[in-house]
DRENDO-1510 file (C-alpha; in Angstrom, 1 decimal, always signed):
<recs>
REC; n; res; u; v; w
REC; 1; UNK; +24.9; -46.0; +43.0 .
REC; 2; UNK; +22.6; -48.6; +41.0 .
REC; 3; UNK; +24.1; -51.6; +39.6 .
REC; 4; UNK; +22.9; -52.1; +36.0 .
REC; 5; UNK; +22.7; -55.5; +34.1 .
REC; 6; UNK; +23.1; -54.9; +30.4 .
REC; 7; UNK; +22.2; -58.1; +27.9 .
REC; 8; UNK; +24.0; -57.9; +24.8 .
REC; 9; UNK; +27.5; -56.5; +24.0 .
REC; 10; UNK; +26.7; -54.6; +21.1 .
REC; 11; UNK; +27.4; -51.4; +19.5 .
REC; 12; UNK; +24.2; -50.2; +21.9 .
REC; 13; UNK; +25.2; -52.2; +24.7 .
REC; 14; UNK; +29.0; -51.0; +25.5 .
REC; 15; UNK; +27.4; -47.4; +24.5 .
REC; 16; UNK; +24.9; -48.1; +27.5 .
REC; 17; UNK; +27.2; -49.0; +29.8 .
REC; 18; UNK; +29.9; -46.6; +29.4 .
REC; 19; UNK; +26.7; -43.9; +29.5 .
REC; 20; UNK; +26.0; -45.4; +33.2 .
REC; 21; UNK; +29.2; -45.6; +34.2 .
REC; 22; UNK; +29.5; -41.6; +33.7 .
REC; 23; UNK; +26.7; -41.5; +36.1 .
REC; 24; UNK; +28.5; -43.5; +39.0 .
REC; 25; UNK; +26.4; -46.8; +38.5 .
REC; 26; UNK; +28.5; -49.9; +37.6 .
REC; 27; UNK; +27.5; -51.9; +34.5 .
REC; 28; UNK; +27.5; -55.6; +33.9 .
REC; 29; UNK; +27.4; -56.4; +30.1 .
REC; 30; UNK; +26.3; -60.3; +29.1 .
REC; 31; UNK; +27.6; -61.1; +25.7 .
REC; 32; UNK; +26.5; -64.5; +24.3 .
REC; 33; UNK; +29.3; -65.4; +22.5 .
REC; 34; UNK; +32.2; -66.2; +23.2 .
REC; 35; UNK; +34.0; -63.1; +22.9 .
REC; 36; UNK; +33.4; -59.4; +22.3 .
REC; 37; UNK; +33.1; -58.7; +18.9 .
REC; 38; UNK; +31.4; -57.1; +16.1 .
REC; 39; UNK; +30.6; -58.4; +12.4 .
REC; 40; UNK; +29.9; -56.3; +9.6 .
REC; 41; UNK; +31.5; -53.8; +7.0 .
REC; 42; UNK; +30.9; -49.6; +6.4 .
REC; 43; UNK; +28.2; -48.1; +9.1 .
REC; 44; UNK; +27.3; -44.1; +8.8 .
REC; 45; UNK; +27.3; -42.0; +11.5 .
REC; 46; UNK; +25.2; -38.9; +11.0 .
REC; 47; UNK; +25.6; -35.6; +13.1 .
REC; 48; UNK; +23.2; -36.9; +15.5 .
REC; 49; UNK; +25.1; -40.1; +16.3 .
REC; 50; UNK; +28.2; -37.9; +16.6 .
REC; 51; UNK; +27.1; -35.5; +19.0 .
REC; 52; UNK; +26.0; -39.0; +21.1 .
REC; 53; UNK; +29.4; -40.4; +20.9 .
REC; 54; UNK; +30.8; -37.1; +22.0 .
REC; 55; UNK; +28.8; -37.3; +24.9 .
REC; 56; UNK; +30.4; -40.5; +25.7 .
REC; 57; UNK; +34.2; -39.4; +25.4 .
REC; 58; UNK; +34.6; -40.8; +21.9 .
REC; 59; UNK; +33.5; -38.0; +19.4 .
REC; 60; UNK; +36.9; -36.9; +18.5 .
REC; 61; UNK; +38.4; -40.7; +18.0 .
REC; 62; UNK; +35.7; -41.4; +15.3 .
REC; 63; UNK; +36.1; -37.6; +13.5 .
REC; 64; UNK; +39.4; -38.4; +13.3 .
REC; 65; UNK; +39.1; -41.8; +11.8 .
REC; 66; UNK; +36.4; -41.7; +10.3 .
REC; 67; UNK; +35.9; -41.0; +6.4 .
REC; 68; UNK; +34.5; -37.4; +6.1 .
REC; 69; UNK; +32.0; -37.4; +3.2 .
REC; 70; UNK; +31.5; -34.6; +0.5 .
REC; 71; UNK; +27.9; -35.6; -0.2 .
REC; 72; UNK; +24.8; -37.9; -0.3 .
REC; 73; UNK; +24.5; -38.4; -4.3 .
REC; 74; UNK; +21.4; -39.6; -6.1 .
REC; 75; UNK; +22.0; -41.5; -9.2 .
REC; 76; UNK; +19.6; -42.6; -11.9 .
REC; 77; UNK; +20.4; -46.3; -12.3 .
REC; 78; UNK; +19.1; -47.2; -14.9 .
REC; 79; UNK; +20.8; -44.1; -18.2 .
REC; 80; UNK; +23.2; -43.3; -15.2 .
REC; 81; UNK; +22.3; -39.6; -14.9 .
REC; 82; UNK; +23.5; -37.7; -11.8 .
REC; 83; UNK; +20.0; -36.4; -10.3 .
REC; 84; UNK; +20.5; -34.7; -7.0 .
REC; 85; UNK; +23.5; -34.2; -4.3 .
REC; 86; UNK; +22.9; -33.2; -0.7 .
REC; 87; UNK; +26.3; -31.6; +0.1 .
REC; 88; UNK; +27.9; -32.2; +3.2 .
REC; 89; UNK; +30.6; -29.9; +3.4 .
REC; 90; UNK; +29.9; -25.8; +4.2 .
REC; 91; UNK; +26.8; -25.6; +5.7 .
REC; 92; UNK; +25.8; -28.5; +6.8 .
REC; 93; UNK; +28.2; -29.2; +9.6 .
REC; 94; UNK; +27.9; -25.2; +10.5 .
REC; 95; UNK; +24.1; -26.2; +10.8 .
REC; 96; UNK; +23.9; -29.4; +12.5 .
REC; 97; UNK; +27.1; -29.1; +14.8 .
REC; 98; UNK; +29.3; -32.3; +13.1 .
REC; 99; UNK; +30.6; -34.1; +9.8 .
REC; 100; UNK; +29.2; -36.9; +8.4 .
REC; 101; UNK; +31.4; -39.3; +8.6 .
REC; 102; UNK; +31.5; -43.3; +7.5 .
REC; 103; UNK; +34.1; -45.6; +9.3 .
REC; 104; UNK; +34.0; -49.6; +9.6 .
REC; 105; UNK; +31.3; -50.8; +11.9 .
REC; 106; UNK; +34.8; -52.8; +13.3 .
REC; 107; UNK; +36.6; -49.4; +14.4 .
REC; 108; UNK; +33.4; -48.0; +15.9 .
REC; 109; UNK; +33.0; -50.9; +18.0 .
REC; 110; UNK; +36.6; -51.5; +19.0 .
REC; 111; UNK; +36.5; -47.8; +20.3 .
REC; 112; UNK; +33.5; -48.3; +22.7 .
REC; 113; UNK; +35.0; -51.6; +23.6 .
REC; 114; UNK; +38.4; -50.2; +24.2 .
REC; 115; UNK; +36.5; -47.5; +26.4 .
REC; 116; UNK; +34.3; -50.3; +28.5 .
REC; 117; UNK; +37.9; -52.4; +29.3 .
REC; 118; UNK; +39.5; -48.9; +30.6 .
REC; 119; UNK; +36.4; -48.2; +32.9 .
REC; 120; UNK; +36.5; -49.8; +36.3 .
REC; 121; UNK; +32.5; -49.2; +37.0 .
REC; 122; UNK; +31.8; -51.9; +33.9 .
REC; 123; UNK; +32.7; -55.7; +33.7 .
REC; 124; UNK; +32.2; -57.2; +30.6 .
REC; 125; UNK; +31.5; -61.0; +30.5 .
REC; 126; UNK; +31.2; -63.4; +27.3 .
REC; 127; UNK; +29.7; -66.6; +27.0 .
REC; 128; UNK; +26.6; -64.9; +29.0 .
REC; 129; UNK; +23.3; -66.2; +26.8 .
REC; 130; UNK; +20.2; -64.5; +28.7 .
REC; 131; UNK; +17.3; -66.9; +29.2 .
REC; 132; UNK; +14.8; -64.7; +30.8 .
REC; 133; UNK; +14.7; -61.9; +33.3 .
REC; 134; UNK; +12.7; -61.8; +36.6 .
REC; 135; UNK; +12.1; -59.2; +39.1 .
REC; 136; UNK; +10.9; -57.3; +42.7 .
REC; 137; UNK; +10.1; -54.6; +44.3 .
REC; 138; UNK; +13.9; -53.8; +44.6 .
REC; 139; UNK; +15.7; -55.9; +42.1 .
REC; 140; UNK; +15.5; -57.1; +38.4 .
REC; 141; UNK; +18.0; -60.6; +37.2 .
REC; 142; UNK; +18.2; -62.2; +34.4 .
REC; 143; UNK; +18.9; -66.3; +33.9 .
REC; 144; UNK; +21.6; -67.7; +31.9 .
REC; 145; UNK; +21.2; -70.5; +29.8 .
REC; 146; UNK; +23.5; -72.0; +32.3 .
REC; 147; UNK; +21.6; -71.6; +34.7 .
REC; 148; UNK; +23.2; -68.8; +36.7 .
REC; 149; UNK; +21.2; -65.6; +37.9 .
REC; 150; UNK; +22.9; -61.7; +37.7 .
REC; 151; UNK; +21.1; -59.3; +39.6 .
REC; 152; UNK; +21.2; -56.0; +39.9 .
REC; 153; UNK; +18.7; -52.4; +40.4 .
REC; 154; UNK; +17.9; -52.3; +36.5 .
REC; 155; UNK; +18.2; -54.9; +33.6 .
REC; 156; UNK; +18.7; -53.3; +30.0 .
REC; 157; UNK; +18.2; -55.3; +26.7 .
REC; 158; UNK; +20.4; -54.5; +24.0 .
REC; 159; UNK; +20.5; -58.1; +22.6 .
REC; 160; UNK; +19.2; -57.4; +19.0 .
REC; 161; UNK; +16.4; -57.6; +17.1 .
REC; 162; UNK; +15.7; -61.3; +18.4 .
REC; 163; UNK; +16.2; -60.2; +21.8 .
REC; 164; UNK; +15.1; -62.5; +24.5 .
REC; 165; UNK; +14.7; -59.8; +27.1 .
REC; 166; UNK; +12.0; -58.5; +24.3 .
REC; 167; UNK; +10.6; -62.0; +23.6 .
REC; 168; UNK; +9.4; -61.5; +27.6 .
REC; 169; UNK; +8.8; -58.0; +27.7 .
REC; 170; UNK; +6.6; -57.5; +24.3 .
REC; 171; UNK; +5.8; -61.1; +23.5 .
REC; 172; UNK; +5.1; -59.9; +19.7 .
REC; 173; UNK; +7.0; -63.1; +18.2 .
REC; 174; UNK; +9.3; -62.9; +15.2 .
REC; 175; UNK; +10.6; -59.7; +13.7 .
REC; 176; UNK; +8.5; -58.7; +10.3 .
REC; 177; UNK; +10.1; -59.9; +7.0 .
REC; 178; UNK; +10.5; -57.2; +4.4 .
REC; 179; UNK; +10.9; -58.7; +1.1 .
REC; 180; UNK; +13.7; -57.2; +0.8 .
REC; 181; UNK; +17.5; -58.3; +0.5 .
REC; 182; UNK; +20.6; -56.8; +0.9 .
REC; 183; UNK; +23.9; -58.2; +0.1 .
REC; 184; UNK; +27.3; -56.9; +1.1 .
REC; 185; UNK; +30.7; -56.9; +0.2 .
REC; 186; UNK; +33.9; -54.8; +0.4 .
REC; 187; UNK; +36.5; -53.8; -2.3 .
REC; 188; UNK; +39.9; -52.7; -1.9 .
REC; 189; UNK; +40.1; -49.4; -2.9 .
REC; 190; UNK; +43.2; -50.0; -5.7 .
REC; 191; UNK; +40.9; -51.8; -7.4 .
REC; 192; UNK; +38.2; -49.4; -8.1 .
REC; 193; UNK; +38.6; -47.3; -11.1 .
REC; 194; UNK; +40.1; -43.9; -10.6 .
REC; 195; UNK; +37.4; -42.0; -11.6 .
REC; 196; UNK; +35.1; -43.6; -9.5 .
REC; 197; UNK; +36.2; -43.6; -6.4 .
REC; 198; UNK; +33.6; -40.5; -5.1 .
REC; 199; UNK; +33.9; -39.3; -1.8 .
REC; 200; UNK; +30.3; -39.8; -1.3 .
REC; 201; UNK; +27.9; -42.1; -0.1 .
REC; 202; UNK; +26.8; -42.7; -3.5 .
REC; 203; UNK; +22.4; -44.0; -4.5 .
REC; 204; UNK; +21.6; -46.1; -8.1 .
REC; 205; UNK; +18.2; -46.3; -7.8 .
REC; 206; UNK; +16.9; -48.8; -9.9 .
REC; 207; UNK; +12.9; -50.4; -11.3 .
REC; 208; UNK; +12.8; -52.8; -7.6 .
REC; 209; UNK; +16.3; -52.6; -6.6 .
REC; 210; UNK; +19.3; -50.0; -5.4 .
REC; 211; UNK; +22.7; -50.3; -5.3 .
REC; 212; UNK; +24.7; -48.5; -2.4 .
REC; 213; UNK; +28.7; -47.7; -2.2 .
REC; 214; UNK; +30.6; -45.7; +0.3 .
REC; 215; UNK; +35.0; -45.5; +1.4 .
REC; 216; UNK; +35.1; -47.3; +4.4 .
REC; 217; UNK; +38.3; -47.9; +6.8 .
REC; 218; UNK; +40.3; -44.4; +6.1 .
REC; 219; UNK; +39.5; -44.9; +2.4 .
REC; 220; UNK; +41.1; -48.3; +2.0 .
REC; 221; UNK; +37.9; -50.1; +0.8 .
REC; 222; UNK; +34.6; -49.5; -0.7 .
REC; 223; UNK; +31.8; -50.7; +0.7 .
REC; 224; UNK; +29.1; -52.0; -1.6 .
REC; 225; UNK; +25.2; -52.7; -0.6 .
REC; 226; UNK; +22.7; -53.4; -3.2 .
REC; 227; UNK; +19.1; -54.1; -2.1 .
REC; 228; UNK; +16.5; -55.9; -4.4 .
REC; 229; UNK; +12.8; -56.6; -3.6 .
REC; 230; UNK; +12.6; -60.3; -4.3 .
REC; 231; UNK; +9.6; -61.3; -2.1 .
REC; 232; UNK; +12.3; -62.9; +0.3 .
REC; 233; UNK; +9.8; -65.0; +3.0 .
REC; 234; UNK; +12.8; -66.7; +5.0 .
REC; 235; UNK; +15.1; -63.9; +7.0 .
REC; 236; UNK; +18.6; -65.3; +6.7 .
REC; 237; UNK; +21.6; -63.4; +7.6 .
REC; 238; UNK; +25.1; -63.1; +6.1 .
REC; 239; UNK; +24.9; -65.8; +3.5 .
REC; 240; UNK; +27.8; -66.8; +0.9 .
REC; 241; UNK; +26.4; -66.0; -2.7 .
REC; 242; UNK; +28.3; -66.3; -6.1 .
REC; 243; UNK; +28.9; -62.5; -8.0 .
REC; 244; UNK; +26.7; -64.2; -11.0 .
REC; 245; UNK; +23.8; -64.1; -8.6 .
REC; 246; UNK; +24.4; -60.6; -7.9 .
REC; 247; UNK; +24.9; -59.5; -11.2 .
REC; 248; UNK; +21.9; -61.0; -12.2 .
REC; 249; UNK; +19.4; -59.5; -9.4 .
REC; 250; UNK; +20.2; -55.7; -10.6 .
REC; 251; UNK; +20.7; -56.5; -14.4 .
REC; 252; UNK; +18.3; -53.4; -14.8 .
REC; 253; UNK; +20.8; -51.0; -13.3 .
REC; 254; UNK; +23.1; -49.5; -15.8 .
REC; 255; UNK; +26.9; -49.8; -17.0 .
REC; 256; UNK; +28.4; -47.8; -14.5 .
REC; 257; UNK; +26.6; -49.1; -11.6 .
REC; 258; UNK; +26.7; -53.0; -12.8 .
REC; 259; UNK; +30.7; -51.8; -13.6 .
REC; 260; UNK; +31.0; -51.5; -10.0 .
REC; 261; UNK; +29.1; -54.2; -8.8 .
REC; 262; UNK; +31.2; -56.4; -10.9 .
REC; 263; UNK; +34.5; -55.5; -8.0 .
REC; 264; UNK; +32.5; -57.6; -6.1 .
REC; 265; UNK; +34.1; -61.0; -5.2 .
REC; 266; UNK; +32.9; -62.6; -1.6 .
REC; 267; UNK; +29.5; -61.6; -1.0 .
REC; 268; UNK; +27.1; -62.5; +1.4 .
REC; 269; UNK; +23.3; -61.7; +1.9 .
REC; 270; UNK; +20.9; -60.7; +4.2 .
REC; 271; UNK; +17.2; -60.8; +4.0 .
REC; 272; UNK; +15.9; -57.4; +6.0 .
REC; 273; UNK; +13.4; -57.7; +9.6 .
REC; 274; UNK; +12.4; -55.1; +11.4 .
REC; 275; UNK; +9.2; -54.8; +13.9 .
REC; 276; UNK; +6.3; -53.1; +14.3 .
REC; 277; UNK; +6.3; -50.1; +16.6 .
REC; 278; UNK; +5.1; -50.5; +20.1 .
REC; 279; UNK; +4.5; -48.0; +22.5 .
REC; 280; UNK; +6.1; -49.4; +25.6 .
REC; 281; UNK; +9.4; -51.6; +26.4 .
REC; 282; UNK; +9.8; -51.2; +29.5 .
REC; 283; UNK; +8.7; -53.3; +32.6 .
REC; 284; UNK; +9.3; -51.9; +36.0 .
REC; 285; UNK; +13.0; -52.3; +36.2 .
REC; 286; UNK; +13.3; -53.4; +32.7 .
REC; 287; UNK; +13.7; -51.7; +29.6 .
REC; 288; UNK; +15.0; -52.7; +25.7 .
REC; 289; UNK; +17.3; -50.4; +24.3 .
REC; 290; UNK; +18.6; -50.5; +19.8 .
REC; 291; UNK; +17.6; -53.1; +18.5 .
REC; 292; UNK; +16.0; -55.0; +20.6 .
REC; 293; UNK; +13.2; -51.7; +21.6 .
REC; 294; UNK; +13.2; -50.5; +17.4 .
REC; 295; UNK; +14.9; -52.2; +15.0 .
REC; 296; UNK; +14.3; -50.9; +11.5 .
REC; 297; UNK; +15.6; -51.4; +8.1 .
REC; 298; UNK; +18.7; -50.1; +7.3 .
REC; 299; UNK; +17.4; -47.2; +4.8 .
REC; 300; UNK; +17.9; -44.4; +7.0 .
REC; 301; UNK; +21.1; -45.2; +8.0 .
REC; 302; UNK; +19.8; -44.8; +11.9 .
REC; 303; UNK; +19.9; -47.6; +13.3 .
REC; 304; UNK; +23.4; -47.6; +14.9 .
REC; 305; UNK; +23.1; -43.5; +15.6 .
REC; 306; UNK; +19.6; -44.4; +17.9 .
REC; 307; UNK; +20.9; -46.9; +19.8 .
REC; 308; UNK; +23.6; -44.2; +20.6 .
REC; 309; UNK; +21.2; -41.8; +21.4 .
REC; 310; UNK; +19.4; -44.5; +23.5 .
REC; 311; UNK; +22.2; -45.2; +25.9 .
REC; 312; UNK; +23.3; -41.3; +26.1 .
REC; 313; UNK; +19.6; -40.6; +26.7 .
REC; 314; UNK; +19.1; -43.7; +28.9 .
REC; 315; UNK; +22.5; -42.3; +31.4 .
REC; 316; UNK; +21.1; -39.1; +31.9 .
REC; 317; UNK; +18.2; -40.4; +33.5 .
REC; 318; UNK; +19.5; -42.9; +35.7 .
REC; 319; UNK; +21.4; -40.5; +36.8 .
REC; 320; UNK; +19.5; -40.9; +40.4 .
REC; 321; UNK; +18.9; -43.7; +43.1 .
REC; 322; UNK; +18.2; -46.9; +42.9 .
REC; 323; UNK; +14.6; -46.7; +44.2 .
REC; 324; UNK; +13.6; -44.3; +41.7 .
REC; 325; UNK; +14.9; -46.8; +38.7 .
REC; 326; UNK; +11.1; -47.3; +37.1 .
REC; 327; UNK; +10.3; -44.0; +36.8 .
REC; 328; UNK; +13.5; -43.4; +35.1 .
REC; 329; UNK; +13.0; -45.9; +32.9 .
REC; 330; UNK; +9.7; -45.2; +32.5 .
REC; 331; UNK; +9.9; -41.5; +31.3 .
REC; 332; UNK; +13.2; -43.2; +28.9 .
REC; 333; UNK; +10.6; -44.7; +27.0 .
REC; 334; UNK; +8.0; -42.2; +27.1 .
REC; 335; UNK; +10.6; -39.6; +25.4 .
REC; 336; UNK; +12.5; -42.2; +23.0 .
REC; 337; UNK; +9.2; -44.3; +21.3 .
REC; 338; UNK; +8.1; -41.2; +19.5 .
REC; 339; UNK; +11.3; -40.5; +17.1 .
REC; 340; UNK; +11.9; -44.2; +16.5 .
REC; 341; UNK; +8.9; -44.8; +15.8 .
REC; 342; UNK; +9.3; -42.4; +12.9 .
REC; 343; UNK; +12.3; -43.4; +11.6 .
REC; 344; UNK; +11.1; -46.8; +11.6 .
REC; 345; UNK; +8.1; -46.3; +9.5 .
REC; 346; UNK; +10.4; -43.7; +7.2 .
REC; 347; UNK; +12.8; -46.5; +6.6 .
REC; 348; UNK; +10.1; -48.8; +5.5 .
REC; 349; UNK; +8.6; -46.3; +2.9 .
REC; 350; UNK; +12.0; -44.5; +1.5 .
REC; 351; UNK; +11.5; -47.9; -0.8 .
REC; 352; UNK; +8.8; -45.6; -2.5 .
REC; 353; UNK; +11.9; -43.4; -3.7 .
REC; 354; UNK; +14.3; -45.6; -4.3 .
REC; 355; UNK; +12.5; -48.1; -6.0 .
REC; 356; UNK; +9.8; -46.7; -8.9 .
REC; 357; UNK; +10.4; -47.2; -12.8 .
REC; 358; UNK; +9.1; -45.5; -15.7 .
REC; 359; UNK; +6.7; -42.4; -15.3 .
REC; 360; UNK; +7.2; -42.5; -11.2 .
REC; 361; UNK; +11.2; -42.7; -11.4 .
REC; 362; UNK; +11.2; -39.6; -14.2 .
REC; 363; UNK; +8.9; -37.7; -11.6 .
REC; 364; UNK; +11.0; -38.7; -8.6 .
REC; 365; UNK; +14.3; -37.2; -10.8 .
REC; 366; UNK; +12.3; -34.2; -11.0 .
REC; 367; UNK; +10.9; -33.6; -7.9 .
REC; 368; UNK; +14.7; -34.2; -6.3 .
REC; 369; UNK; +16.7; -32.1; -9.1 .
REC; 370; UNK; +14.4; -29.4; -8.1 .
REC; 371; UNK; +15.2; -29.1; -4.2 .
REC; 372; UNK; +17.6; -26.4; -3.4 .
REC; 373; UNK; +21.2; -27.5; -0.8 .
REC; 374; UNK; +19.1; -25.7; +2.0 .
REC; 375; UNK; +15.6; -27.7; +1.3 .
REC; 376; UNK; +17.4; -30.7; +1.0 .
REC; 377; UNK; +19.1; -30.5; +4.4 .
REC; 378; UNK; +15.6; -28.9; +6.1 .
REC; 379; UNK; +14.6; -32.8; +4.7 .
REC; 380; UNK; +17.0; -34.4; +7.4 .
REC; 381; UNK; +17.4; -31.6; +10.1 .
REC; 382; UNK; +15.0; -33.3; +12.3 .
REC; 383; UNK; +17.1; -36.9; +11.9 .
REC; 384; UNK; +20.7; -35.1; +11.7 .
REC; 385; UNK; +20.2; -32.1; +13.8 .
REC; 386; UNK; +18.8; -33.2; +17.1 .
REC; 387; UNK; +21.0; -32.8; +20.1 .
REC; 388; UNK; +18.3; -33.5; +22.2 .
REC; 389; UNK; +18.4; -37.5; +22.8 .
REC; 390; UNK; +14.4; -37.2; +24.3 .
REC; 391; UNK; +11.0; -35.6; +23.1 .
REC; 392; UNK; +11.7; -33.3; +20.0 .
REC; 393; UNK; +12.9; -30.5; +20.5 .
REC; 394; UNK; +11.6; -26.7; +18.7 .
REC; 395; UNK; +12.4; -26.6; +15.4 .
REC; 396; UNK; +12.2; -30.5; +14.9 .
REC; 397; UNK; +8.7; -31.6; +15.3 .
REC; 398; UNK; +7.6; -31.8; +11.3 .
REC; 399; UNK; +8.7; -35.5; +9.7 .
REC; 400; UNK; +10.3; -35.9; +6.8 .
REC; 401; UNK; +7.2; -35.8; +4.2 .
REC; 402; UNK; +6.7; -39.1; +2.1 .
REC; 403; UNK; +8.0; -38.8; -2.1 .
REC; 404; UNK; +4.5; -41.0; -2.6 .
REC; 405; UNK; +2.6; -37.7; -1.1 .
REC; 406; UNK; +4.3; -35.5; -4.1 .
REC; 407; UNK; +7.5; -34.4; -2.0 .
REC; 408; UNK; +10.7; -35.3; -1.2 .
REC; 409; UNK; +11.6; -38.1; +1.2 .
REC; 410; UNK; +15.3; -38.3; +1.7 .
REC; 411; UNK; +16.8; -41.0; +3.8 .
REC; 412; UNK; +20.4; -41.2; +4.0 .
REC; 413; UNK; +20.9; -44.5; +3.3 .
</recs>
């Protein structure tokens, strides 16, 4: 049995140490703040993330209250036309094994939270800021900020996109500003209009800018996320902003889509980072896990559903000794770096459909009207369908083909 130190009590974090737990290790999770708990509004969880949380006893909890999805819809933002839907319904979850389903990033959390406080093999401890890690032949620690040490046979960051454990590990600085900013609120459902409220996860794509709305929390609220390219240089996160200023960023979008932005009352914004892609995070008996190994904008709705697979992924192969730990960890980030990778790079460029006006947006209408329900899920089969947390498996080694090259590209978010 290996005792595992695990640096950040996120969604990726309690996934990770519930994964080792199954394996007979115990897990120490180091939270900086004060308490467990999670921020944000609606996440998406496709098939893939899913299949993950079933492998960690929680599968059925989110089906069941999660919102099931009809469809991924495509709208023209700008005349309002309705240009594509990938259905999600019939075949889809015949092909790839589950629903997509949205639920509030809140109940996702509290779930694998709940889960890590009813498992004996994993102590959770807040007010734990990481300093630094340190290691031997036969131990990794980490300091606190206080001063403390926690040892154990493996140290695992899942503390974010400014992860210290990286900071050490990959030294590559700051995360990469986009450009790009998102801003967020949530909407009682009573107050959208009847004939909007879509069980979909719903696209305006717009000249620079689109506008994003999903049911969130059982269908109680609607989630709303538009994105603009403003040449953002400063990466700030979940900052008050007045509706005017909202308004005013996606004045190109239409009536129907500006209709729905106008629900919006207490937003904040959020100006995107990700990183480069490296080839190696680990270090011996170290290793980064979500976020803090490949954190990517949020445009393929991913980012939550890797660190999933990371931690389901990362238990299987601990499952050994402690002396072997390096290895393990080792051939963890031989067989993870490749898809994430992918999607990280995909996320960055599914701004090249999303985002084109004139000429480019009538051709992008085209090109997606055009796609048949099977081609369109072929698109996301290698993202959605994987059950296989490691290298790809058959049937999953083309990506999904760039809209700039003349074909389809269709992230899900």
């Amino acid at each position: 049995m290996a005792k595992v130190v695990i640096v950040g009590g996120g969604i990726g974090g309690l996934a990770a140490a519930l994964a080792v737990a199954a394996r007979g290790h115990r897990a120490v999770v180091l939270e900086r703040g004060g308490e467990f708990a999670e921020l944000g509004a609606g996440i998406q969880l496709a098939p893939n993330g899913i299949h993950a949380l079933d492998r960690l006893g929680l599968g059925a909890q989110v089906r069941e209250r999660g919102v099931h999805i009809d469809e991924l819809r495509f709208m023209e933002g700008v005349t309002g036309e309705h240009v594509a839907s990938l259905p999600l319904k019939g075949a889809y979850p015949l092909r790839f094994g589950n629903p997509y389903v949205v639920v509030h990033r809140g109940e996702l959390y509290g779930l694998l939270l709940a889960a890590c406080r009813a498992d004996d093999a994993v102590e959770l401890r807040a007010g734990s800021a990481v300093r630094s890690y340190w290691q031997d032949g036969a131990a990794a620690a980490v300091r606190l900020t206080s001063g403390e040490e926690v040892a154990g046979d493996a140290v695992i960051g899942a503390d974010g996109v400014h992860s210290a454990v990286r900071r050490q590990l990959v030294g590559d600085g700051e995360p990469r500003v986009s450009g790009i900013t998102v801003y967020r609120t949530v909407v009682p459902m009573e107050r959208v209009p009847v004939e909007l409220r879509w069980n979909a996860v719903t696209w305006w794509a717009g000249p620079g800018c689109h506008f994003v709305h999903y049911a969130i929390a059982g269908g109680r609220y609607l989630n709303l996320a538009p994105s603009v390219e403003n040449g953002a240089t400063e990466a700030v996160s979940g900052v008050p902003v007045g509706a005017d200023q909202v308004l005013s960023a996606f004045a190109p979008l239409g009536r129907v889509a500006r209709r729905l932005l106008a629900l919006g009352e207490e937003w904040r914004s959020w100006v995107l980072v990700d990183r480069d892609p490296v080839p190696v995070w680990t270090d011996g008996r170290v290793a980064l896990l979500g976020d803090a190994a490949h954190p990517m904008l949020h445009y393929a709705a991913q980012g939550a559903c890797q660190a999933l697979e990371d931690a389901v992924l990362l238990g299987d192969l601990l499952d050994g000794d402690a002396d072997t730990v390096p290895e393990r960890l080792s051939a963890y980030n031989a067989q993870r770096r490749d898809r994430t990778a992918r999607l990280t790079h995909l996320a960055r460029r599914s701004t090249r459909l999303w985002h084109p006006a004139g000429e480019a947006a009538k051709a992008r209408n085209a090109l997606l009207a055009g796609l048949t329900e099977s081609e369109l899920h072929d698109q996301v089969a290698w993202i959605h369908g994987t059950r296989h947390f490691g290298t790809p498996e058959d049937g999953q080694q083309s990506d999904t083909p760039a809209a700039a090259d003349g074909r389809a590209d269709t992230p899900p978010q």
